[in-house]
PLY file of the C-alpha trace (Angstrom):
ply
format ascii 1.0
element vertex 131
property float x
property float y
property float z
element edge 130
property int vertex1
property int vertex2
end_header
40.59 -2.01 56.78
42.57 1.09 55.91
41.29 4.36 57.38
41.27 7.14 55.07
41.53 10.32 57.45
39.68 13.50 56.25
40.00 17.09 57.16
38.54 20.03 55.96
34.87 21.13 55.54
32.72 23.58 57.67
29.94 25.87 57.05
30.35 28.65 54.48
27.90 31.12 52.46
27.24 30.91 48.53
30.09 31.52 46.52
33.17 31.10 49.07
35.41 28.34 48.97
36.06 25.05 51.14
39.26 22.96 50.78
38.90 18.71 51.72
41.73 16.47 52.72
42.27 13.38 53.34
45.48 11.19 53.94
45.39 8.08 52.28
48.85 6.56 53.57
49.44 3.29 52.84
47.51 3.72 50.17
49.20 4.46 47.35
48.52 6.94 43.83
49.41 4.75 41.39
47.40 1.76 42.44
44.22 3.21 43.37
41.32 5.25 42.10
40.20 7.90 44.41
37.50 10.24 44.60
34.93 12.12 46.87
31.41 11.05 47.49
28.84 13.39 49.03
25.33 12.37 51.01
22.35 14.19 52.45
20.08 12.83 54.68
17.29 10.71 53.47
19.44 10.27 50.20
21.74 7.38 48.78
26.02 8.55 48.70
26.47 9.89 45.22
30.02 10.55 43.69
31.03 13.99 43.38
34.86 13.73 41.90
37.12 11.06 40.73
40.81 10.66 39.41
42.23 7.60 38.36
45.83 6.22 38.64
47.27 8.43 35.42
45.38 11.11 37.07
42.76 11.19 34.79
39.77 13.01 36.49
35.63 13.20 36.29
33.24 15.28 37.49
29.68 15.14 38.32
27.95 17.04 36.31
26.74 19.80 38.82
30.05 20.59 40.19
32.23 20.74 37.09
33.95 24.04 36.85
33.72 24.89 40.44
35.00 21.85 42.43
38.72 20.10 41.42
40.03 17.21 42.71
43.85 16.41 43.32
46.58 14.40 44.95
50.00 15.07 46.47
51.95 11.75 45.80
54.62 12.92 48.62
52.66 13.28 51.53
49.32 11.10 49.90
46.98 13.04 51.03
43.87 13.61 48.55
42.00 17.13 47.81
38.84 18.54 46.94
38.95 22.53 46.12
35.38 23.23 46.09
34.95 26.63 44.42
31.30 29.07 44.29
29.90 26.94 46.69
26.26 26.89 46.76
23.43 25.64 49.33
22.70 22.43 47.24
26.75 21.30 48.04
25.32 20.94 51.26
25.82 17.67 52.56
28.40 15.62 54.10
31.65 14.35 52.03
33.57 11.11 52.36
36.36 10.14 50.30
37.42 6.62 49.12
39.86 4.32 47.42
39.49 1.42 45.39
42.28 -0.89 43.76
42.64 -0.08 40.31
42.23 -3.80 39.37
38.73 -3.46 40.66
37.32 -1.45 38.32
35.53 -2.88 35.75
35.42 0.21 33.24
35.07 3.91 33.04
31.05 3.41 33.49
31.86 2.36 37.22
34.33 5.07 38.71
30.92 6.72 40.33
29.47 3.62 41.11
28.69 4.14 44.84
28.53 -0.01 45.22
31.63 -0.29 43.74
33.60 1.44 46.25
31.07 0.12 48.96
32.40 -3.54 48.12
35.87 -3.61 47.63
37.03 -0.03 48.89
37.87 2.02 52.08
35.91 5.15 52.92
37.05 8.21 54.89
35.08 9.07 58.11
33.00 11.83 56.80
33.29 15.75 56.70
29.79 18.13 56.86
29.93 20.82 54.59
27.68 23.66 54.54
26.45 25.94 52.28
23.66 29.26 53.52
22.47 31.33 51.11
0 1
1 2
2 3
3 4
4 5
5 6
6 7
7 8
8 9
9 10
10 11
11 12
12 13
13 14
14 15
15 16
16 17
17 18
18 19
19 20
20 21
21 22
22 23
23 24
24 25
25 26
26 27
27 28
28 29
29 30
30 31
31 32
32 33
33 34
34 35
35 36
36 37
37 38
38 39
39 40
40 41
41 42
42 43
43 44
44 45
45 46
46 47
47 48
48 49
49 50
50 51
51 52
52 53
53 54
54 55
55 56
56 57
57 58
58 59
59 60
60 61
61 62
62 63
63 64
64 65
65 66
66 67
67 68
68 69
69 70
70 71
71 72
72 73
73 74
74 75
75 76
76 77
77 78
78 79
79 80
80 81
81 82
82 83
83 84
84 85
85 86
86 87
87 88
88 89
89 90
90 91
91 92
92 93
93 94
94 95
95 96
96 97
97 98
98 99
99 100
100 101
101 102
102 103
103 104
104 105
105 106
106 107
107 108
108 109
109 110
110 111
111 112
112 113
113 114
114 115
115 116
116 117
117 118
118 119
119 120
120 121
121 122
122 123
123 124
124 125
125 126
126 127
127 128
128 129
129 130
């Protein structure tokens, strides 16, 4: 098991920003697809951001525009800028990894199983959004 080490997060008002991190090391860029996941309580982990290994990114739909996802190769540690932040972002954020090789297709970079079966998951950051 590889642990994927996140930082970041905290409680904010609507409209400010948050920045996520987590280090990925050993993991590597260009042989895994990474992304953020976000869950509230009560409520299954749904994927919020994902870029591939030619750094091809998507979005969930209710975040696009405000929240970006990115990578520093050098010190492999993975971001999340969230932008206009706003109460419904509340909820707590893990990131992941998954080999490339085990993705079946496009359809399945949000696929929470996917990640839950042959991935590693981050221990978990609470963000919070008051209005």
């Amino acid at each position: 098991q590889v642990p994927l080490v996140q930082s970041g997060g905290g409680s904010v008002q609507t409209g400010e920003s948050l920045r996520l991190s987590c280090a990925v090391a050993p993991l590597t860029f260009s042989n895994y697809v990474m992304g953020w996941f976000r869950q509230t309580p009560g409520a299954e982990r749904e994927g919020v951001a994902v870029i591939e290994t030619d750094g091809t990114t998507t979005y969930e739909d209710s975040v696009k525009g405000r929240f970006t996802i990115s990578q520093d190769s050098a010190e492999r540690i993975l971001y999340l800028h969230m932008n206009n932040l706003k109460p419904e972002d509340t909820a707590m954020y893990y990131c992941t990894a998954v080999r490339d090789d085990q993705v079946p297709g496009q359809w399945a970079l949000m696929d929470r199983g996917l990640y839950e079966s042959y991935g590693f998951w981050g221990q978990g950051t609470q963000v919070t959004v008051s209005s």
